[in-house]
MARDO-212603 format. One line per 5 residues: number of its first residue (from 1); their letters; for each residue x, y, z of N, C-alpha, C. Coordinates in steps of 0.001 Angstrom, whole numbers, plus 500000, padded with zeros to 6 digits. Layout:
residues N
NUM) A) X Y Z X Y Z X Y Z ~ ...
***
This chain:
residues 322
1) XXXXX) 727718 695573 219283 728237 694412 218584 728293 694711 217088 ~ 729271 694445 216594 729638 694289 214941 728868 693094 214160 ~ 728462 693127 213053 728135 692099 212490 729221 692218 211400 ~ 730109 691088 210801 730841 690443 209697 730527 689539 209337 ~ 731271 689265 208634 731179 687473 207596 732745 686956 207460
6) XXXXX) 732569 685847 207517 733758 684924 207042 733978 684296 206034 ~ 734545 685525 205244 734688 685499 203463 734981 684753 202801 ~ 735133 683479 203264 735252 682284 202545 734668 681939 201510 ~ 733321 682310 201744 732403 682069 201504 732215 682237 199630 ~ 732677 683530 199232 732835 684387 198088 734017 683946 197543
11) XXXXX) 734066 682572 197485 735344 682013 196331 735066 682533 195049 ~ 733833 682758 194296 733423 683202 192827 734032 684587 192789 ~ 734437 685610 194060 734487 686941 193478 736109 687100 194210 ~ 736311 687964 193344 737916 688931 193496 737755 689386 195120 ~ 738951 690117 195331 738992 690537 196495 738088 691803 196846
16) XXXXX) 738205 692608 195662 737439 693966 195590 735940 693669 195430 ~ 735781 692694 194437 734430 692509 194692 733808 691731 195536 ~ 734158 691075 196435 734038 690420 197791 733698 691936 198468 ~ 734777 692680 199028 734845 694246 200128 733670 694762 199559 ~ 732821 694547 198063 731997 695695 197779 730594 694736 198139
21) XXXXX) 730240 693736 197862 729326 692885 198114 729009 692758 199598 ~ 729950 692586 200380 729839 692449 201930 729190 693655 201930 ~ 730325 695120 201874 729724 696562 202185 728498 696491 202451 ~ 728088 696681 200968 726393 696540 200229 725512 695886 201567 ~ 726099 694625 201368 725036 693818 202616 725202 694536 203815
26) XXXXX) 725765 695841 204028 725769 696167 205505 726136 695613 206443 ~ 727610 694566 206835 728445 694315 207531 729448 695276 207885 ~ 729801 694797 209011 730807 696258 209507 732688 695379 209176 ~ 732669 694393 209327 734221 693326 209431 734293 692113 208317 ~ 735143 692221 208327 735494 690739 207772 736388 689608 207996
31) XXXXX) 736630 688181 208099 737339 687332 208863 737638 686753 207751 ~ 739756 686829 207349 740242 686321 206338 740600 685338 206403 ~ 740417 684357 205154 741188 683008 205251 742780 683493 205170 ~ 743638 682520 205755 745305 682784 205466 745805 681343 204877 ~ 745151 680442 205044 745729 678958 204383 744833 677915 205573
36) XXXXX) 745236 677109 205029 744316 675821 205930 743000 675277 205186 ~ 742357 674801 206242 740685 674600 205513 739924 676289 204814 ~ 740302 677198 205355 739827 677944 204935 740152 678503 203289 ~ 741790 678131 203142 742407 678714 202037 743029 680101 202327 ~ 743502 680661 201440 743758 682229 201203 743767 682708 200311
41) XXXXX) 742488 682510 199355 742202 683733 197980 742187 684770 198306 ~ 741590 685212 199664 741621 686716 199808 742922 687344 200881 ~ 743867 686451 200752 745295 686976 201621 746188 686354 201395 ~ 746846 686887 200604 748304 686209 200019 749352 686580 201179 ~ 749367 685201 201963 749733 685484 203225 751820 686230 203471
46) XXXXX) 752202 685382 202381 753694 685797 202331 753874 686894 201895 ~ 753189 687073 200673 753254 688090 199437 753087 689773 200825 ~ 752511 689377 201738 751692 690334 202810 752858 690689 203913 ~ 753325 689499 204206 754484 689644 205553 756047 690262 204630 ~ 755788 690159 203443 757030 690793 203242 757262 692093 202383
51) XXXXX) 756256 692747 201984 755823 694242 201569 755198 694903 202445 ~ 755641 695617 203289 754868 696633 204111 753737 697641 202634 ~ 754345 697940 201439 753838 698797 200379 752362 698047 200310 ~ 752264 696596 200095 751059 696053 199629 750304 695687 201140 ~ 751176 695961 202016 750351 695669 203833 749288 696828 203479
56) XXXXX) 749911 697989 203074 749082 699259 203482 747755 699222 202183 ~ 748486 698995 201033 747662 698944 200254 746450 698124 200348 ~ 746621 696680 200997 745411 695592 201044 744912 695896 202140 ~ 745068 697150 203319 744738 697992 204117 743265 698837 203410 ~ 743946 699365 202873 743505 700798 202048 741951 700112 201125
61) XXXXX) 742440 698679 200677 741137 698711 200031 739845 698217 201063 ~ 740285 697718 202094 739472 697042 203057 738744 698774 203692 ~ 739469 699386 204405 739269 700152 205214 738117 701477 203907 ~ 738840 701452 203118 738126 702495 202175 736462 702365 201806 ~ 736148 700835 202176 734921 700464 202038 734042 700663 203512
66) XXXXX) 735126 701056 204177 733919 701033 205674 734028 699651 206034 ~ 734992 698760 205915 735139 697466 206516 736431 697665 207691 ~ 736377 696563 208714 737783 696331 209177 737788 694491 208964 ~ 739113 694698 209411 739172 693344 209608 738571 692550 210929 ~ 737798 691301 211067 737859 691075 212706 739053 689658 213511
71) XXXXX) 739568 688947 212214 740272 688391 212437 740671 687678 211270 ~ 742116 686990 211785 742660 686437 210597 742290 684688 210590 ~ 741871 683831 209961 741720 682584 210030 742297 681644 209178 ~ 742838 680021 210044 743909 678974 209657 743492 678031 209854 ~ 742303 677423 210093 741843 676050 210952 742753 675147 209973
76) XXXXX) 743250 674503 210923 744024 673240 210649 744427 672379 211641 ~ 745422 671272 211427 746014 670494 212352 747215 670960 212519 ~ 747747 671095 213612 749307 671572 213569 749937 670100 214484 ~ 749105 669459 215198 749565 668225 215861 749081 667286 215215 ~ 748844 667512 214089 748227 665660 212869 749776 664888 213422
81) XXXXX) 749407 663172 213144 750658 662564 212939 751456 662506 211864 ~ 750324 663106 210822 750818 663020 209196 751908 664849 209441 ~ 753634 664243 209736 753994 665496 209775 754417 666888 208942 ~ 753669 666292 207474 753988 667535 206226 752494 668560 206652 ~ 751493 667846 206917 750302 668571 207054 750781 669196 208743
86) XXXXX) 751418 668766 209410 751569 669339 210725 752440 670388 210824 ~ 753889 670381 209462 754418 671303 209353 753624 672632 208907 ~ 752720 672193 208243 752329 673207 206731 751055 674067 207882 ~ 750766 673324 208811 749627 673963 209724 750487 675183 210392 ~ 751528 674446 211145 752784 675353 212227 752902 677078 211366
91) XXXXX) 753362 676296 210173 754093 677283 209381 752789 678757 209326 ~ 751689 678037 208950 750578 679255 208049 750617 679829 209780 ~ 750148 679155 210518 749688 679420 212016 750780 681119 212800 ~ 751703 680433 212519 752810 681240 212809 753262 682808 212326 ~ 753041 682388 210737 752778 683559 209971 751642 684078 209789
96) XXXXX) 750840 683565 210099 749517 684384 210419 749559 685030 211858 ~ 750142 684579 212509 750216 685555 213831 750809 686640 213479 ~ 752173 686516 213112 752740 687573 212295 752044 688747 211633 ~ 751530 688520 210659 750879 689337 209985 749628 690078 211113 ~ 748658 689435 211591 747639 689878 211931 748732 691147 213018
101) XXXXX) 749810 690656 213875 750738 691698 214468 750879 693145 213674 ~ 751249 693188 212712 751546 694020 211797 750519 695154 211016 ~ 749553 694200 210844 748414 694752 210631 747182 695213 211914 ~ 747691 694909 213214 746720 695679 213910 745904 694530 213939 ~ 745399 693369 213811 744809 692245 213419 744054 691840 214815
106) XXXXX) 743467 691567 216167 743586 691609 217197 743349 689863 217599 ~ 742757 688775 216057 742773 687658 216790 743070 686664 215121 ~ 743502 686141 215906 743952 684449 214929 742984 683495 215152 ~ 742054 682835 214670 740972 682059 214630 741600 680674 214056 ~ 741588 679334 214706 742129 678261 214307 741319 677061 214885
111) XXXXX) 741827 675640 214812 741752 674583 215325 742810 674394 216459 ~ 742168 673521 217412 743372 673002 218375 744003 671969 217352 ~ 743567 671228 216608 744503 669964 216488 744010 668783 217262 ~ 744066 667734 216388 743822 666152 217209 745001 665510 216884 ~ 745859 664794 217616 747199 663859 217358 746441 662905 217316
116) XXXXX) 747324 661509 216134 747331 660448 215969 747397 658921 217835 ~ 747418 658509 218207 747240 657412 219094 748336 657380 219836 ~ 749558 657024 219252 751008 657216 219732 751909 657076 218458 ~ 752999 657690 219198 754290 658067 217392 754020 657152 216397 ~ 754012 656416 216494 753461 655519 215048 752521 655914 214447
121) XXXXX) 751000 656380 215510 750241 656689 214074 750336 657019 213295 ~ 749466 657100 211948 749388 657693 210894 748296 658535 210212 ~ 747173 658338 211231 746097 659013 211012 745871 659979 212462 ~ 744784 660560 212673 744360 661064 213608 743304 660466 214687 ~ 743387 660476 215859 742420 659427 216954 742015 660702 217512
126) XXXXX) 740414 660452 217732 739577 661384 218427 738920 660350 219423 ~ 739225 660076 221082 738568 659206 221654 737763 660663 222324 ~ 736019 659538 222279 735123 660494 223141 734484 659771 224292 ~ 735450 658389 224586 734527 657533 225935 736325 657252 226723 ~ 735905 656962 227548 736930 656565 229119 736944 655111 228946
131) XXXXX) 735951 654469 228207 736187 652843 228311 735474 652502 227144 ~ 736424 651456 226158 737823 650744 226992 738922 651971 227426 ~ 739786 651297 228540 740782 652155 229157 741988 652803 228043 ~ 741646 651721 226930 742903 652508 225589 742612 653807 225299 ~ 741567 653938 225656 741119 655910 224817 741268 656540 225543
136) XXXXX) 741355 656616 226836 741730 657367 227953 742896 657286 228063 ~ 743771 656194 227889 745091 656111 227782 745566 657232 226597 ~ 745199 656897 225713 745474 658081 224619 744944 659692 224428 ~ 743635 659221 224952 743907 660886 225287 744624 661564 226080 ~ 744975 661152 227284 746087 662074 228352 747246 662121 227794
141) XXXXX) 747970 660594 226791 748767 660925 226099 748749 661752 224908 ~ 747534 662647 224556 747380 663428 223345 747654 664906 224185 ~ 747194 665295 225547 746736 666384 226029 748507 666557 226357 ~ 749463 665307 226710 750721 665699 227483 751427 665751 226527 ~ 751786 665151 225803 752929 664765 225081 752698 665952 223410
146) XXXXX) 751543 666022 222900 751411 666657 221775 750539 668309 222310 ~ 749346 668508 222615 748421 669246 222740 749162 670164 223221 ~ 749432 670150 224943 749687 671496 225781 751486 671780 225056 ~ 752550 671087 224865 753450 670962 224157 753508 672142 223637 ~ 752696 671835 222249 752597 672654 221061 752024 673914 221737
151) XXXXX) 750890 674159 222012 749924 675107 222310 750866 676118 223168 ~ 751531 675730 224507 752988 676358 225094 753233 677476 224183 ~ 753962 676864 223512 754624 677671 221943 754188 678653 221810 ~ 753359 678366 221005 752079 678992 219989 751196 680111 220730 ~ 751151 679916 222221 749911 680834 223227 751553 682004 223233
156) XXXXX) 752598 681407 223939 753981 682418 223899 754111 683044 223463 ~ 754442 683041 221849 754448 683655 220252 753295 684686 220216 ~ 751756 684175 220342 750865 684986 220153 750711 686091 220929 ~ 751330 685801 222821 751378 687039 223392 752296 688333 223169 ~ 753536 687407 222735 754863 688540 222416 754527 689363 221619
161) XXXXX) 753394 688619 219941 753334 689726 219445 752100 690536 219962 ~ 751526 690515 220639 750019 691265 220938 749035 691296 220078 ~ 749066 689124 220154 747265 688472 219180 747205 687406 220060 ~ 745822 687387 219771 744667 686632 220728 744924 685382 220050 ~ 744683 684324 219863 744115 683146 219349 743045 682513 220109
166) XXXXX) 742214 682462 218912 740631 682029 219110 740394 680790 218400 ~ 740243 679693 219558 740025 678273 219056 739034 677467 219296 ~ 738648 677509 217827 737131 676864 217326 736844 675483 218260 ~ 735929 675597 218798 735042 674407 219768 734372 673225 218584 ~ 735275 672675 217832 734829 671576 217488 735408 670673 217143
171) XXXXX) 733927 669321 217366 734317 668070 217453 735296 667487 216151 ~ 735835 666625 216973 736915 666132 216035 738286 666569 216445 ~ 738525 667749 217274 739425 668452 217821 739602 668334 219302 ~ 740941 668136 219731 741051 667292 221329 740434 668947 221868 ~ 740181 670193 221528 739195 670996 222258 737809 671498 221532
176) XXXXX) 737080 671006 222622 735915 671096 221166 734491 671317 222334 ~ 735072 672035 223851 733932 671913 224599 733844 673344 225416 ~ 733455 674244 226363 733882 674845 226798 734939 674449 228061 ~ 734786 673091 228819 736046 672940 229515 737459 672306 229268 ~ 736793 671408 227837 738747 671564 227054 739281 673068 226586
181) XXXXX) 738728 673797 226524 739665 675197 225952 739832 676254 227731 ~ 739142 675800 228576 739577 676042 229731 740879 675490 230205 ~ 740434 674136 229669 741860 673292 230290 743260 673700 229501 ~ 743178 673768 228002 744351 674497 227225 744322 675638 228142 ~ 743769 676990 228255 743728 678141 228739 744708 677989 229930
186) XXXXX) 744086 677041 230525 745259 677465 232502 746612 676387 232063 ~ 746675 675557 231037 748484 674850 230767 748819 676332 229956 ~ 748578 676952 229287 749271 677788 228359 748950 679166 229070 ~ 748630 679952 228445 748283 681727 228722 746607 682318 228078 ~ 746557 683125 228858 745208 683990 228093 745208 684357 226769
191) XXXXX) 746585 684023 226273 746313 684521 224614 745284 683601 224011 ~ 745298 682250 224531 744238 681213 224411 742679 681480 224611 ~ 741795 681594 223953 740650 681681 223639 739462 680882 223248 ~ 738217 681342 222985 737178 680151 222153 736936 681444 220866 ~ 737029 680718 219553 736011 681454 218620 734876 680617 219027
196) XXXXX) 733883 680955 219521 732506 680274 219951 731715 680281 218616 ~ 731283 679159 218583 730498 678608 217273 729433 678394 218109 ~ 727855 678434 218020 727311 677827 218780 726591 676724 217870 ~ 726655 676925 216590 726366 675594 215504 726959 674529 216049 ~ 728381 674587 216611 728801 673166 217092 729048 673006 218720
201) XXXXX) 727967 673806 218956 727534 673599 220601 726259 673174 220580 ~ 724966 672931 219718 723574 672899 220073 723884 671290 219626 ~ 724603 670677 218961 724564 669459 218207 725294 668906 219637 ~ 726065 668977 220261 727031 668717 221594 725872 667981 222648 ~ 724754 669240 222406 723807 669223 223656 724120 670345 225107
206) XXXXX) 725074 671331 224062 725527 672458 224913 724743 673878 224578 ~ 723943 674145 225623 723037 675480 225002 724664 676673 225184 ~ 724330 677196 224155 725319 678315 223687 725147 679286 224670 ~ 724057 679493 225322 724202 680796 226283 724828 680854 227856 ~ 724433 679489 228338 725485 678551 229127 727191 679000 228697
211) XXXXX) 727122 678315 227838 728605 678148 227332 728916 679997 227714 ~ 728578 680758 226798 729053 682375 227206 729127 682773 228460 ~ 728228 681976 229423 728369 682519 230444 729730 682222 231085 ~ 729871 680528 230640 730596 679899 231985 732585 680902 230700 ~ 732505 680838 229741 733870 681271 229103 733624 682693 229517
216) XXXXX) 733070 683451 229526 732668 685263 229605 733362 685398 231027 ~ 733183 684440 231959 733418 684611 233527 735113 684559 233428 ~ 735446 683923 232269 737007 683817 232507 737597 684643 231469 ~ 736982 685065 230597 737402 686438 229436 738016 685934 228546 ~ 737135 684706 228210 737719 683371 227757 737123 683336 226139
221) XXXXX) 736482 684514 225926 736100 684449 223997 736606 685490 223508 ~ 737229 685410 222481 737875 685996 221365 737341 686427 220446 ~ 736434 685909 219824 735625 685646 218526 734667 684757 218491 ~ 733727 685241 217587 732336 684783 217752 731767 684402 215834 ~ 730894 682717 215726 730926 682844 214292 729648 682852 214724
226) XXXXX) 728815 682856 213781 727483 683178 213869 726931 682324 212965 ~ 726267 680853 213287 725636 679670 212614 724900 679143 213064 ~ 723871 678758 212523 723268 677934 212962 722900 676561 213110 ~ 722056 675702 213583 721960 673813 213543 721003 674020 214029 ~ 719933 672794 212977 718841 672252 212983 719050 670885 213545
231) XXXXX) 718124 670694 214939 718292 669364 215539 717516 668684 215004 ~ 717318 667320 213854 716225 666064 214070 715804 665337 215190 ~ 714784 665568 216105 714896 664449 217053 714661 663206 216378 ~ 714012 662919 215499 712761 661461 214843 714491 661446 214138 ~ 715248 661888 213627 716640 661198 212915 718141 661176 214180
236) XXXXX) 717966 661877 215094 718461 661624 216386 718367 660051 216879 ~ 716858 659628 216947 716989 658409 217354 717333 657275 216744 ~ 717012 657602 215509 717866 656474 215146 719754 656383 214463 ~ 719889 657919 214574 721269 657711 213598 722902 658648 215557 ~ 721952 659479 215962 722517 659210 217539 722952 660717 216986
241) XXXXX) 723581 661369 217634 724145 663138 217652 725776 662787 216699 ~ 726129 662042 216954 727209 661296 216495 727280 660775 215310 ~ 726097 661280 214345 725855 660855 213156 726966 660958 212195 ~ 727377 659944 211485 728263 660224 210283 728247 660216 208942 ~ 726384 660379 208581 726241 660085 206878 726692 662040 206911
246) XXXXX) 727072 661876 205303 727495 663019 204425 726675 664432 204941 ~ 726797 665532 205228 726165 666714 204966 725232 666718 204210 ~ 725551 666483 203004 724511 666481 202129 723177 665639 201902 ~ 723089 664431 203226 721699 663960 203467 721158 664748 204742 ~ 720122 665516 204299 719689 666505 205166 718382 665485 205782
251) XXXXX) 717841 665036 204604 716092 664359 205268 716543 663172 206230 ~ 717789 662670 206253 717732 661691 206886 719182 661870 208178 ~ 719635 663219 208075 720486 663381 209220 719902 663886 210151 ~ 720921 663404 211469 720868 663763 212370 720286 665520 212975 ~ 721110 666171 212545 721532 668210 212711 722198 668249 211917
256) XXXXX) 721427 669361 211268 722318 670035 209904 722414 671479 210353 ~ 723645 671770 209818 724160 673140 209906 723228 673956 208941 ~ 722696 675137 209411 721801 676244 209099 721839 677477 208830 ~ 721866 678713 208121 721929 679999 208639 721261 680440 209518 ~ 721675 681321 209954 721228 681898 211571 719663 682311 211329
261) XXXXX) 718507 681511 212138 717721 682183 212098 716656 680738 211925 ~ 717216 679519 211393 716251 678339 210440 716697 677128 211441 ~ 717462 677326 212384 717573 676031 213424 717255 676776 214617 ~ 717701 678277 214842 716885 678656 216313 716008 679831 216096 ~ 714674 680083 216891 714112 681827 216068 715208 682751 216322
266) XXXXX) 714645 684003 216030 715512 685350 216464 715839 685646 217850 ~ 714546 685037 218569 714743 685404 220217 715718 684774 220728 ~ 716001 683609 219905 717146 682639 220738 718359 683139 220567 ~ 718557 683585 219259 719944 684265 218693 719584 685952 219618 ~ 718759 686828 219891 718524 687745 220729 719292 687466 222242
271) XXXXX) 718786 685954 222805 719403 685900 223976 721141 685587 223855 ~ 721215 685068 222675 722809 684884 222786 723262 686486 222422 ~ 723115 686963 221836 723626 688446 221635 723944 689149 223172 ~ 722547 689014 223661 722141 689792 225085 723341 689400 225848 ~ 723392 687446 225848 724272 686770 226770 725993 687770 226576
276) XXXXX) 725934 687864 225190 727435 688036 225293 728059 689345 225655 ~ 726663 690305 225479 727456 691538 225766 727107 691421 227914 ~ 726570 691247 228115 726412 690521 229703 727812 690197 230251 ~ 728307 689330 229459 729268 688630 229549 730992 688974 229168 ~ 731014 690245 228814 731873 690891 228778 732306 690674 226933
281) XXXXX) 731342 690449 226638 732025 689811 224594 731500 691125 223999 ~ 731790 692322 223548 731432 692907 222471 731986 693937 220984 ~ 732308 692736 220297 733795 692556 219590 732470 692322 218178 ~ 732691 691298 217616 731761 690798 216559 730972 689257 216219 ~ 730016 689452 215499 729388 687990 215093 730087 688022 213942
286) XXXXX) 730912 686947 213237 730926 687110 212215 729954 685693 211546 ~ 729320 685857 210487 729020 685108 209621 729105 684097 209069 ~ 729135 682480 209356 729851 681599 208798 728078 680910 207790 ~ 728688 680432 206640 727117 680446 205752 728015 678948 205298 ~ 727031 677642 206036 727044 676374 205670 725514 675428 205453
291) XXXXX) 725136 676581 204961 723258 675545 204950 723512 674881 203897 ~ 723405 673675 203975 722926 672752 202438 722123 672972 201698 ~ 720649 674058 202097 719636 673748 201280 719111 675426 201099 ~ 720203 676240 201017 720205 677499 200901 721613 678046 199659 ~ 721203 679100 199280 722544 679778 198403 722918 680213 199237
296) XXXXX) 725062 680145 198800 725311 681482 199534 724482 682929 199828 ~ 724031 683169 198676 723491 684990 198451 722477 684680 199404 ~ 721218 683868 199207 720529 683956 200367 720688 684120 201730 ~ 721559 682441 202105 721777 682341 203475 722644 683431 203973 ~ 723479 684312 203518 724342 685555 203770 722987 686457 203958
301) XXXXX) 722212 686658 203132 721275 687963 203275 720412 687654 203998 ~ 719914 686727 204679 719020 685718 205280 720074 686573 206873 ~ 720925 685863 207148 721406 686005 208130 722200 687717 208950 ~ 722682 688108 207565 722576 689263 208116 721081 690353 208489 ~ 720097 690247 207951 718886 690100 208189 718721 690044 209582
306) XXXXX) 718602 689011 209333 717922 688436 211473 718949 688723 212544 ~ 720887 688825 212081 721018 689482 212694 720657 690985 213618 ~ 720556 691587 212040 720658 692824 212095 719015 693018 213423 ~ 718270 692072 212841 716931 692023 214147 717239 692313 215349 ~ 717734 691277 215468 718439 691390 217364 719886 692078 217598
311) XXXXX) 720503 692508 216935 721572 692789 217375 721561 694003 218266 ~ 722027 694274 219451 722924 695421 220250 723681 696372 219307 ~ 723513 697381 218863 725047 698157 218420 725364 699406 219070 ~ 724391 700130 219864 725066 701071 220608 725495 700485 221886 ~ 726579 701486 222688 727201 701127 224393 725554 701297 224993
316) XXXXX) 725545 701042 225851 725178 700811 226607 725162 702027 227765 ~ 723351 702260 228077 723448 704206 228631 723975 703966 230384 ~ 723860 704907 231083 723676 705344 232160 722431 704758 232801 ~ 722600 704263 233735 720979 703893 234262 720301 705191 234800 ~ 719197 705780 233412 718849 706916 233807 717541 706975 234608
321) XX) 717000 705808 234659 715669 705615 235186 716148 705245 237158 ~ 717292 705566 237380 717919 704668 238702 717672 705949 239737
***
């Protein structure tokens, strides 16, 4: 297994000094923003699809450091009802497939998308109960009419050019479980994937090693971020998993997002490692650093750290003792 980061993270530094800082920390990949929530300081996504001269060159500085890339990333809405943000999702989505094609890139990391209620909306509806019968009504009308629709497309596109798309399991997103990205998976094609987060599987009430098993059986992960979540039970009961005060009240939320290592020990992140190469996953962790009550520099060195504890990096021998 590879360990990377998802360079987002390093908005303060240039591109070069991002590739030299990661190096340093002893990561093997890196996972680029292209536009969306993530942004693209470090991939000028057009400037990229239309100079092969600067393809090779923004090649050359990555690779020269002992980095690769492990994927390209867009989280956004491409089915919002608001349709400038739905265009502007399509568009990056699209050309980021593109590019990652070109560049050898092997996965696109995104959001499914949540649609608005019906054509009128104007916002976005996330129903998570069957009753009243309106949310169930709207979700099948989200999964038929907008979700598998789009996704069709988009899984098509990604196979022609030979890229994966890997779609983030979280809430707020009509796939956000391991059997909604099953269910996208069999309407569309295998180009369809999970980037498995397990930060937004322990808050679910979904143990992450479960989850690898039951997606691993269908060759169903792409990409892997590597985060962690701290559960409150004593703020569980009173504010519910479903909590909605700010991130930034940690003493009184629900689960807060963690670096790897401060919501589960090492053994737990050990068994998910174990789980995934078991499970047919051995591609990369990359790095996602959202602790509230940590620095970047820490929670990055913190986590590659305890990776580096448990991680797998050679194949795997001969059973010589057999």
């Amino acid at each position: 297994m590879k360990i990377g980061v998802f360079s987002v993270l390093f908005q303060d530094k240039t591109f070069e000094e991002m590739l030299d800082y990661v190096a340093d920390a002893g990561v093997d990949m890196v996972e680029l923003g292209t536009g969306g929530n993530p942004g693209n300081q470090f991939c000028p996504l057009d400037e990229l699809l239309e100079d092969e001269s600067k393809r090779a060159e923004y090649l050359e500085k990555i690779h020269q450091r002992g980095l690769g890339i492990s994927a390209f990333s867009c989280h956004n809405n491409p089915i919002s009802p608001n349709q400038d943000h739905a265009q502007d999702a399509h568009d990056t989505l699209f050309k980021t497939i593109k590019l990652a094609a070109l560049l050898n890139v092997p996965v696109v990391n995104t959001f499914s998308g949540v649609a608005g209620s019906d054509e009128t909306a104007k916002y976005p509806n996330w129903p998570v109960t069957p009753w009243p019968t309106a949310y169930s009504e709207i979700l099948e009308w989200q999964w038929e009419e907008k979700l598998i629709p789009y996704w069709k497309k988009a899984a098509d596109y990604a196979k022609e050019q030979g890229v994966k798309i890997a779609i983030e399991l979280h809430a707020g997103f009509l796939v956000h479980t391991p059997y909604t990205l099953l269910k996208l998976r069999a309407a569309t094609n295998d180009a369809i994937g999970a980037n498995l987060d397990p930060s937004h599987l322990w808050w679910q009430g979904i143990d992450p090693v479960a989850a690898i098993k039951i997606l691993g059986r269908e060759n169903a992960i792409h990409h892997f971020h590597a985060k962690d979540t701290y559960i409150d039970q004593e703020n569980v009961n009173m504010y519910g998993l479903t909590d909605m005060q700010p991130y930034g009240n940690v003493q009184t939320r629900a689960w807060t997002f963690r670096t790897v290592g401060y919501g589960h020990n090492p053994q737990v992140w050990g068994e998910i490692i174990s789980a995934l190469r078991i499970n047919g996953y051995d591609y990369v962790v990359s790095i996602e650093h959202e602790d509230p009550i940590m620095s970047i520099e820490e929670g990055f060195t913190k986590a590659v750290n305890n990776l580096k504890s448990v991680n797998i990096e050679n194949p795997a021998p001969d059973l010589w003792w057999t």
